[in-house]
C-alpha positions in Angstrom: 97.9 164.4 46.6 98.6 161.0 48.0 100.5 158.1 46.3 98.3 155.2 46.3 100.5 153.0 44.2 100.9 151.1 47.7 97.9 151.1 48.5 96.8 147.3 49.2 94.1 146.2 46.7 91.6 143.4 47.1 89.0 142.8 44.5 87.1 140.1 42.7 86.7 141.3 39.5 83.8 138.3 38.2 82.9 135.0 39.2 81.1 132.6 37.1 81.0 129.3 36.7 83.7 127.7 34.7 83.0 124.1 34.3 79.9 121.8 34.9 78.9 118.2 33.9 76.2 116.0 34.4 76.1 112.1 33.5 73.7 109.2 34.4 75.6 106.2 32.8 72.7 103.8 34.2 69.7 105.7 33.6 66.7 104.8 33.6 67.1 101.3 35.0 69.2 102.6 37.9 66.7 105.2 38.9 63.9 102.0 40.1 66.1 100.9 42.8 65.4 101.5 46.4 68.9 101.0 48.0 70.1 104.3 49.6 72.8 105.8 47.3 76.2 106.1 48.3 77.5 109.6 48.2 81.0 110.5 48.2 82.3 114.4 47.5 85.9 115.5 46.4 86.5 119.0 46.6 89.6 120.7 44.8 91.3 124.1 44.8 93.4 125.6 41.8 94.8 129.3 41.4 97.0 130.4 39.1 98.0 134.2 38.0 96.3 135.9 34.5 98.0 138.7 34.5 100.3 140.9 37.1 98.0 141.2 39.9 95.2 139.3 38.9 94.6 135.7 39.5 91.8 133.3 38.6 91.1 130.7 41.6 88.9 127.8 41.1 86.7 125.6 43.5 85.5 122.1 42.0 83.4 119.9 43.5 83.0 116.0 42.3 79.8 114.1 43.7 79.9 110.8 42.6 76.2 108.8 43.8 76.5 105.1 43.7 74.0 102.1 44.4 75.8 99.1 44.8 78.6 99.2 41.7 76.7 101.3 39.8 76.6 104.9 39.5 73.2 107.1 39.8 74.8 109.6 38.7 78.1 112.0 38.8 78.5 116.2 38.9 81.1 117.6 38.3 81.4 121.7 38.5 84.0 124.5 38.9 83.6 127.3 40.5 85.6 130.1 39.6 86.9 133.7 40.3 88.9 136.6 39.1 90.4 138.7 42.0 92.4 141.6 41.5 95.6 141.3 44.3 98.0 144.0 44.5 100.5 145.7 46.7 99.9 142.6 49.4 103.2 141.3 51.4 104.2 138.0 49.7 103.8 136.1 53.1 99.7 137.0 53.1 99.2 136.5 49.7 99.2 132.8 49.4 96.7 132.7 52.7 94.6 135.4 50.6 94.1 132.8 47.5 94.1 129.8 49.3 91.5 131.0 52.0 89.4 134.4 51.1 89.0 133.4 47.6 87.3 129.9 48.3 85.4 131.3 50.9 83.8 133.9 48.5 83.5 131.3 46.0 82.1 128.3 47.6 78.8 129.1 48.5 77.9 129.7 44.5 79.3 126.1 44.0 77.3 124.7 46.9 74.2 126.3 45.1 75.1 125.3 41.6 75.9 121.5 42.6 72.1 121.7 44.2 70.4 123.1 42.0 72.0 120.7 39.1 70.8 117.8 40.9 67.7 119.0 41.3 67.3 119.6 38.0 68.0 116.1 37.0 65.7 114.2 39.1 67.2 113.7 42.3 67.0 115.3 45.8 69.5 118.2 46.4 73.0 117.3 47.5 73.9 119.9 50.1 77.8 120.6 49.9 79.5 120.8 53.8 80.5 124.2 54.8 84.3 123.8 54.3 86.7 125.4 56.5 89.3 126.5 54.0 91.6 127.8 57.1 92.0 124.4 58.5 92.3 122.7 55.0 95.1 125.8 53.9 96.9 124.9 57.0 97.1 121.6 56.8 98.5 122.1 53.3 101.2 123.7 54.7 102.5 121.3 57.1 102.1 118.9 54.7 104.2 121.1 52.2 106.5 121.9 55.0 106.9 117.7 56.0 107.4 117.1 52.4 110.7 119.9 52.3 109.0 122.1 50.0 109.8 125.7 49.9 107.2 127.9 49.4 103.7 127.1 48.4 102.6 127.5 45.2 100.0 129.1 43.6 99.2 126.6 40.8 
């Protein structure tokens, strides 16, 4: 028989959706204007371990939609995961969490953030594809610029 307590392991165990608001501070006066809305999106990634080997990692997306001063209205959801990671080198398990994770959880954001605005009235707002590569790399020069050690998972 064969040991397979090395054996690399890379699982999502569940992913569900952690966190969702909705809120129309204005409504229903807002909703008769005819000025095109201002849109802006923030996108945020957390991770942080649940037990040894197992990690929850969370994608959240803020739309804020604005005519003049006044918000339309704001979302506000987060994504989340439970992966099972075990037996991985330390130096390709931050890349793991901070670029395989969002990647299998973003497109379930992108469709909950549509279909909430949807639901409330307004046209869909359609979430970029998001390169998490390119946004994990840039967080480490910018953790490496800053003096910082190692990344963290939090």
């Amino acid at each position: 028989m064969s040991d397979d307590t090395q054996t690399p392991v890379f699982q999502i165990q569940r992913l569900y959706l952690k966190d969702m608001s909705l809120e129309q501070p204005n409504s229903p006066q807002i909703l008769l204007e005819q000025t095109q809305p201002q849109v802006d999106i923030n996108l945020g990634l957390a991770a942080e371990p649940v037990a040894e080997g197992v990690y929850e990692v969370s994608v959240t997306a803020t739309v804020t939609t604005k005519v003049a001063d006044k918000t339309l209205f704001l979302v506000e959801a987060k994504q989340a995961g439970i992966f099972e990671i075990r037996n991985i080198p330390e130096d390709q398990l931050q890349p793991i969490i901070g670029i395989a994770c969002p990647q299998i959880i973003y497109p379930y954001l992108r469709a909950v953030i549509s279909d909430i605005c949807t639901r409330a009235g307004f046209p869909p707002v359609l979430l970029a594809e998001v390169n998490f590569q390119a946004m994990f790399e840039a967080q480490q020069q910018q953790q490496a610029a800053n003096g910082a050690a190692t990344p963290s998972i939090n």
